[in-house]
C-alpha positions as CSV (number, residue, x, y, z in Angstrom):
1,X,89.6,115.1,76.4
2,X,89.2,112.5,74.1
3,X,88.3,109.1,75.7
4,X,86.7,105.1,74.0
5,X,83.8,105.2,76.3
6,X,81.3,102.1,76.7
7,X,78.0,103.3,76.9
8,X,76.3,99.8,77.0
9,X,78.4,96.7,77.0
10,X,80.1,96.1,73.6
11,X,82.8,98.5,71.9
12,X,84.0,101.1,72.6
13,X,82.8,104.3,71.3
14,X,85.9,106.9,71.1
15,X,84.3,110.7,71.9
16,X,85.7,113.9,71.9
17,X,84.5,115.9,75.4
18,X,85.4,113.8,78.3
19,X,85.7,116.0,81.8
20,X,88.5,114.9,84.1
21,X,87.2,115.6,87.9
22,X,89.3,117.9,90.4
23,X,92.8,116.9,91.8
24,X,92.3,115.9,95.2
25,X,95.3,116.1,97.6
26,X,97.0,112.6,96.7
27,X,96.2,112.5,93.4
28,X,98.5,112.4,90.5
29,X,96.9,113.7,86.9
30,X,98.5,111.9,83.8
31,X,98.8,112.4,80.4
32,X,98.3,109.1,79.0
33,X,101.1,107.8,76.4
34,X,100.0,104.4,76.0
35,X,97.4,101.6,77.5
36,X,97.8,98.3,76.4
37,X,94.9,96.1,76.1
38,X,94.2,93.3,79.0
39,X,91.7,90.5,78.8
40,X,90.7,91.7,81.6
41,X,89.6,94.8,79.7
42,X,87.9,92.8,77.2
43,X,85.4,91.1,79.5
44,X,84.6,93.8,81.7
45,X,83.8,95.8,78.3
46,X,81.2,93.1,77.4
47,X,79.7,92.8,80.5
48,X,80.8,89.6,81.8
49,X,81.4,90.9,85.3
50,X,79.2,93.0,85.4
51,X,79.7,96.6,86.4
52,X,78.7,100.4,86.0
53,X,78.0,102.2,82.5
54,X,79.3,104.3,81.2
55,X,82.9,103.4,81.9
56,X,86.3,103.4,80.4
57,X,87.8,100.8,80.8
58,X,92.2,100.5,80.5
59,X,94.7,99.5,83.3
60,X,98.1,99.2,81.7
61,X,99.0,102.6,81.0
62,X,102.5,104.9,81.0
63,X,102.6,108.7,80.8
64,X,104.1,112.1,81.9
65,X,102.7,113.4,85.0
66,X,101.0,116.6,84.4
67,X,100.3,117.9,87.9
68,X,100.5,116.3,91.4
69,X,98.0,116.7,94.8
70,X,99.3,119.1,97.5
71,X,99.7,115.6,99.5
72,X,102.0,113.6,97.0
73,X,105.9,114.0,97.1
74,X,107.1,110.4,95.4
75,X,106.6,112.0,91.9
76,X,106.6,115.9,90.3
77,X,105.1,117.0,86.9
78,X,107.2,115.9,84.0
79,X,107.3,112.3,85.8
80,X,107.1,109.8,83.3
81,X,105.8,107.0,85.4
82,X,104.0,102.9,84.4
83,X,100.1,103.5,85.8
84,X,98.7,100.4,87.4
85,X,95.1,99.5,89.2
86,X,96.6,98.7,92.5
87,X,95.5,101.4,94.9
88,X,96.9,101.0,98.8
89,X,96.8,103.3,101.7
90,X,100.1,101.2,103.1
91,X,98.4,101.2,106.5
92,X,95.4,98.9,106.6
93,X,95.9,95.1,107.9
94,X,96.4,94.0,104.2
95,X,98.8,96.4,102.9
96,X,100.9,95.6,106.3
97,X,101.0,92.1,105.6
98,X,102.3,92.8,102.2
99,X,99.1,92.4,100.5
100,X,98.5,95.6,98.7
101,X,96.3,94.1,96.0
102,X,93.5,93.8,98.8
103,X,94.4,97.2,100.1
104,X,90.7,97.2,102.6
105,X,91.0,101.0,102.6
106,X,88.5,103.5,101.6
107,X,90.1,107.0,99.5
108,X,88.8,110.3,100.2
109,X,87.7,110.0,96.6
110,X,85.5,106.7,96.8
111,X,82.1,108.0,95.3
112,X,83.9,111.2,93.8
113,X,83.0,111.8,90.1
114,X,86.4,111.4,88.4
115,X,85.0,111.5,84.9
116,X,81.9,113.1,83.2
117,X,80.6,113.9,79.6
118,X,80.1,117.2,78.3
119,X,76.1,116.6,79.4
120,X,77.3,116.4,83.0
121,X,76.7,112.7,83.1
122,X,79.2,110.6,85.4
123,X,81.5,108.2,83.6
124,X,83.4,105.4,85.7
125,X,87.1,105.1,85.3
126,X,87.4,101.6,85.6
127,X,89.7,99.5,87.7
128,X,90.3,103.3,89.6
129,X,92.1,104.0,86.0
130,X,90.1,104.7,83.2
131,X,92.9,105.1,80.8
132,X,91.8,104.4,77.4
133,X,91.5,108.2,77.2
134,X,94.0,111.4,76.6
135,X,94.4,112.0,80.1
136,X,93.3,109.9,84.2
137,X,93.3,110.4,87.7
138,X,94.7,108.3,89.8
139,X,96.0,107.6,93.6
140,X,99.7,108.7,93.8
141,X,100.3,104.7,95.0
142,X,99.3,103.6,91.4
143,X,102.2,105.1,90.0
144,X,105.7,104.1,89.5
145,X,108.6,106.2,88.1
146,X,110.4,104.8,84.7
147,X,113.8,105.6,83.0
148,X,113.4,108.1,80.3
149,X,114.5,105.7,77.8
150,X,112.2,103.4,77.8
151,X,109.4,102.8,75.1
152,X,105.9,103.9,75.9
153,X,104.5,100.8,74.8
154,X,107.0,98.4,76.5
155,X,106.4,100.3,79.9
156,X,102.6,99.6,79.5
157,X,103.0,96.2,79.4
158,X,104.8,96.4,83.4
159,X,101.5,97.6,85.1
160,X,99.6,94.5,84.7
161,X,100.9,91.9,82.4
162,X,104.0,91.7,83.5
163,X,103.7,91.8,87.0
164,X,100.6,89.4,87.1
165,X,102.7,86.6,85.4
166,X,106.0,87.0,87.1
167,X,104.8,88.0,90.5
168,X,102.8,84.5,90.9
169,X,105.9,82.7,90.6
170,X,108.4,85.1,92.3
171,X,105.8,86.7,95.2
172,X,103.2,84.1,95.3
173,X,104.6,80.7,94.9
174,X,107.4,78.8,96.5
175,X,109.0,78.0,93.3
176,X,112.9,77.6,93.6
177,X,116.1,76.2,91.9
178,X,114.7,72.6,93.1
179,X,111.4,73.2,91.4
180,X,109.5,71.6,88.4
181,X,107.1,73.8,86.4
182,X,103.9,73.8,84.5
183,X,102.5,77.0,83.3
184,X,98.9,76.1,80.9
185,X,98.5,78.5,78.6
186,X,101.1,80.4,77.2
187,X,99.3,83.9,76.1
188,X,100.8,87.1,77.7
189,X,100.3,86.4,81.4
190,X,101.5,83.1,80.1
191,X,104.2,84.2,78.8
192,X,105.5,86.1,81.8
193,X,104.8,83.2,84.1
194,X,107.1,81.2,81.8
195,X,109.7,84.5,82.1
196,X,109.5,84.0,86.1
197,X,109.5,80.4,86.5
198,X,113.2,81.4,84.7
199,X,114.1,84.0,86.1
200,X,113.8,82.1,89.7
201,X,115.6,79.3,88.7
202,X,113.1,76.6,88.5
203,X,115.1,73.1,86.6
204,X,112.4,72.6,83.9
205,X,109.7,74.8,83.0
206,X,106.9,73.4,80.5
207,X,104.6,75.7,78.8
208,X,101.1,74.2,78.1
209,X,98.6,75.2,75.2
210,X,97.0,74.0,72.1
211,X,98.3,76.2,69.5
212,X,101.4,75.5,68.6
213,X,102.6,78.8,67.6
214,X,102.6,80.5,71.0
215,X,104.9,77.1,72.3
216,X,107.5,78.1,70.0
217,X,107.1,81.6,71.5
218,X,106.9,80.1,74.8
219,X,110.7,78.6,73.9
220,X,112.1,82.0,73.4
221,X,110.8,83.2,77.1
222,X,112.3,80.7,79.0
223,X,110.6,77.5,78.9
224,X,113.0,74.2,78.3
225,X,109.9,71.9,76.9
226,X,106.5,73.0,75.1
227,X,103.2,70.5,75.1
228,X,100.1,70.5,74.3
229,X,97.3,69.2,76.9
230,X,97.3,65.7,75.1
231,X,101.1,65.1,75.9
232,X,101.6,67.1,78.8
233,X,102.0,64.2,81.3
234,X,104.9,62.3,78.7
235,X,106.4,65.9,78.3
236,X,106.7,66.3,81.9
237,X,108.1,62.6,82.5
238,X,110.9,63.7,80.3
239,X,111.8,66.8,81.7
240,X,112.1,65.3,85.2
241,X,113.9,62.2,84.0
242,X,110.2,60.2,85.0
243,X,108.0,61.6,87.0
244,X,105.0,63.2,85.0
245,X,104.6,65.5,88.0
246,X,105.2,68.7,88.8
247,X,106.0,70.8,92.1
248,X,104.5,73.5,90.7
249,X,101.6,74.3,88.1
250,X,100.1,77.9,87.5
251,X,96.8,78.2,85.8
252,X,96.7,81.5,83.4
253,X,93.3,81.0,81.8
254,X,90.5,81.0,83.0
255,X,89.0,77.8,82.0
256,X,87.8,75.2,84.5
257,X,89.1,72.8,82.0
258,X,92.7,74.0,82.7
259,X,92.3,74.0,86.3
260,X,91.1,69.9,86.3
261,X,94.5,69.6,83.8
262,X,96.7,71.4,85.8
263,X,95.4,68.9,89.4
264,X,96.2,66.1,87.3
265,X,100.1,67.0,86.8
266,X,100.6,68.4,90.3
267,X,102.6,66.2,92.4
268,X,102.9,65.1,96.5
269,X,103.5,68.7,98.4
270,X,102.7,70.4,94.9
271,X,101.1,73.7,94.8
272,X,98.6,75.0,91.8
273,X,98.8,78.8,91.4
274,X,95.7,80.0,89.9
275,X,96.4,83.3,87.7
276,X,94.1,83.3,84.9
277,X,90.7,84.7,86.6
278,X,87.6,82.7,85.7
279,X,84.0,84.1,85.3
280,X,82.0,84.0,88.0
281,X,80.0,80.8,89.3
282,X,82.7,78.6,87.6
283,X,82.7,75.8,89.8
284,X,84.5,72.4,90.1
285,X,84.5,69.4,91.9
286,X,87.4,67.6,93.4
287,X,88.1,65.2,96.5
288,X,90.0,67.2,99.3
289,X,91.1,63.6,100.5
290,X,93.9,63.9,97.5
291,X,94.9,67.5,99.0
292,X,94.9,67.0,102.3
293,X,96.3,63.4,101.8
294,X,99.3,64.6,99.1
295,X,100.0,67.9,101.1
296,X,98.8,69.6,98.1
297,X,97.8,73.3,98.1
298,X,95.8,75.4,95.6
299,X,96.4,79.1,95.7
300,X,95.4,82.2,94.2
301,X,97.3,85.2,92.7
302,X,95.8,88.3,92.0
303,X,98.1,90.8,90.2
304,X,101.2,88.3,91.0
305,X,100.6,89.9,94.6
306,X,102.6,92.9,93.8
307,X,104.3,95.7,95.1
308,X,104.4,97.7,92.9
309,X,107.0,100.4,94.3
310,X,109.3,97.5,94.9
311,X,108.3,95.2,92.1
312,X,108.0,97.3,89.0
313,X,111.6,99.0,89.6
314,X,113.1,95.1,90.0
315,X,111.4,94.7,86.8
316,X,113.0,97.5,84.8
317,X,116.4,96.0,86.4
318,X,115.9,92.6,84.6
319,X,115.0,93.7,81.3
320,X,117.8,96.6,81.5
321,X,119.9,93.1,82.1
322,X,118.6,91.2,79.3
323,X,116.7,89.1,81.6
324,X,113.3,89.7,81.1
325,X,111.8,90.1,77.6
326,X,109.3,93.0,77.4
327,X,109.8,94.5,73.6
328,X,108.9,90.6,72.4
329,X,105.3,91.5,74.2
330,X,104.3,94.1,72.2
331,X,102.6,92.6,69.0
332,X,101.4,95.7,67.8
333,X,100.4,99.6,68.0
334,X,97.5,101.1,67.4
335,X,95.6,104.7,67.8
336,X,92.7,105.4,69.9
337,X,90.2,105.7,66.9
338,X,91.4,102.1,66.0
339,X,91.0,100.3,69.5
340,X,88.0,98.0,68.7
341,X,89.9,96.4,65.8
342,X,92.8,96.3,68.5
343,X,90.6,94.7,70.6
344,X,89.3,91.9,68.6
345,X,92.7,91.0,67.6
346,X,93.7,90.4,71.0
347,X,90.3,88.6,72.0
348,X,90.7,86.4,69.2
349,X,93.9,85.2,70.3
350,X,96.0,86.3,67.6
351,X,98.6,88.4,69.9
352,X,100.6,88.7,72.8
353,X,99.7,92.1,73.5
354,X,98.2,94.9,71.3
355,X,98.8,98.7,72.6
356,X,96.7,101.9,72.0
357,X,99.1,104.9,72.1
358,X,97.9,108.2,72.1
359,X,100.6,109.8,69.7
360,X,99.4,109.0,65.8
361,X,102.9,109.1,64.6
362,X,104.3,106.6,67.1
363,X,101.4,104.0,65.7
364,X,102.5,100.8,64.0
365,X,103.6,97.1,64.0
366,X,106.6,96.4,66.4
367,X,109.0,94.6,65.2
């Protein structure tokens, strides 16, 4: 099985004679289509969190199921199904309180070898994926059936992307047909908080960056006014008619600058989603006197606290509708061979979202 394996942090190094493990009895064995290519990705790659080598890394991922574990009956081989990171047991404390994304269980195959090179060396599949490679192993949770109609590439973008950015406003926040955006930072996760914020209904939603570019983009998902970080507070006072505050702000980068910014335009009872994950020991100062005093709240959303069984079908509804835009996501194709230059197109800020598929021929630009 071929597989971009990182054998010390940097690129990837594509090889030929990757070793899936054995199916255990929940497992579901895919055959990888496509895995489009997360920040996230990027900085685990390089070692900015830290982590296990070798790995492979990839967490956005859509293919045909190849065989199933004598324990899994929600899909059957010849499946085509979106392949996320979120791994629940649907039991523990956190998955009953609707948490799944902090699932607390531990799998029969915690500690099981689920990859290995043909020396017999143990290769992590990342994020419980691994699926910049031919083939994974994954929990039977992890997976979600799709239409047969739909695009390799566009699913891809559903098991992380998507659902981080419009999960934080629709399953994390309180935002509602009353509500005032701020999303800062309109990359992909961006993006889909923008798509969200109007899909729920929210009066005025203003997308936040410095290049100008990815504001008009911004437009054409759903925002009703664009601003950079210089005229944020005017832009806001004209979408609310003159208040340059908002009842919501969501933070999708991971820049304590952005975080200070976004405090700044959050108004009495606001509440500041924070998406975008920073690194580690990123630390800021603020007076909780302001918070406790304005009845603010500051909240987290990992993975736009999704379920994905419920979410990721809801998701296929609103694009099938014309209501969510997931072709526009997909900047570009690339193959496997090619996935460094894919990544340092995306790291560089140049894209929405670049996608490695595994077919040559279906390799190209999107249009």
């Amino acid at each position: 099985m071929r597989a971009a394996v990182c054998r010390e942090f940097g690129k990837p190094l594509v090889i030929e004679d990757l070793i899936l493990g054995d199916l255990s009895p929940t497992d579901v064995h895919v055959d990888i289509a496509a895995c489009a290519i997360c920040h996230s990705d990027i900085h685990f790659a390089e070692g900015a969190w830290g982590g296990t080598l070798p790995a492979v890394y990839g967490h956005e991922a859509a293919g045909t199921v190849l065989a199933v574990g004598a324990d899994v009956s929600s899909v059957a081989p010849g499946d085509r199904v979106v392949v996320t990171l979120i791994r629940s047991c649907g039991q523990c404390d956190q998955c009953l309180r609707g948490n799944e994304v902090f699932c607390s269980a531990e799998f029969a195959t915690d500690g099981a070898s689920r990859l290995a090179d043909a020396s017999g060396t143990d290769v992590l599949a990342a994020m419980q994926c691994g699926a910049f490679a031919e083939e994974a192993l994954v929990d039977h949770s992890q997976v979600v059936a799709i239409p047969d109609d739909m695009s390799w590439a566009v699913a891809s973008t559903l098991a992380c992307g998507v659902i981080t950015g419009v999960g934080a406003v629709t399953n994390t926040s309180s935002v509602d047909t009353n509500s005032t955006v701020v999303v800062i930072g309109a990359g992909g996760v961006g993006l889909n908080t923008v798509q969200g914020a109007a899909i729920a209904g929210a009066k005025a939603v203003v997308a936040v960056d410095l290049a100008q570019p990815k504001l008009a983009i911004a437009r054409s998902f759903g925002a009703t006014h664009v601003a950079t970080p210089d005229d944020a507070a005017a832009v806001l006072a004209e979408a609310t008619g003159g208040t340059p505050k908002a009842s919501h702000v969501f933070i999708t980068v991971g820049a304590k600058p952005a975080i200070l910014a976004g405090l700044e335009l959050l108004d009495i009872g606001g509440e500041l989603v924070i998406v975008g994950m920073p690194a580690l020991n990123n630390e800021i100062e603020i007076d909780p006197v302001n918070i406790a005093a304005y009845g603010q709240r500051i909240i987290g959303s990992k993975m736009g606290t999704a379920q994905v069984q419920r979410d990721i079908p809801q998701l296929i509804e609103w694009y099938q509708q014309g209501r969510l835009k997931l072709d526009e996501l997909v900047s570009a194709t690339y193959e496997l061979d090619d996935i460094n230059a894919a990544i340092e197109a995306v790291a560089d800020g140049s894209v929405i979202r670049n996608v490695i598929v595994m077919d040559a021929s279906a390799a190209g630009t999107q249009t």
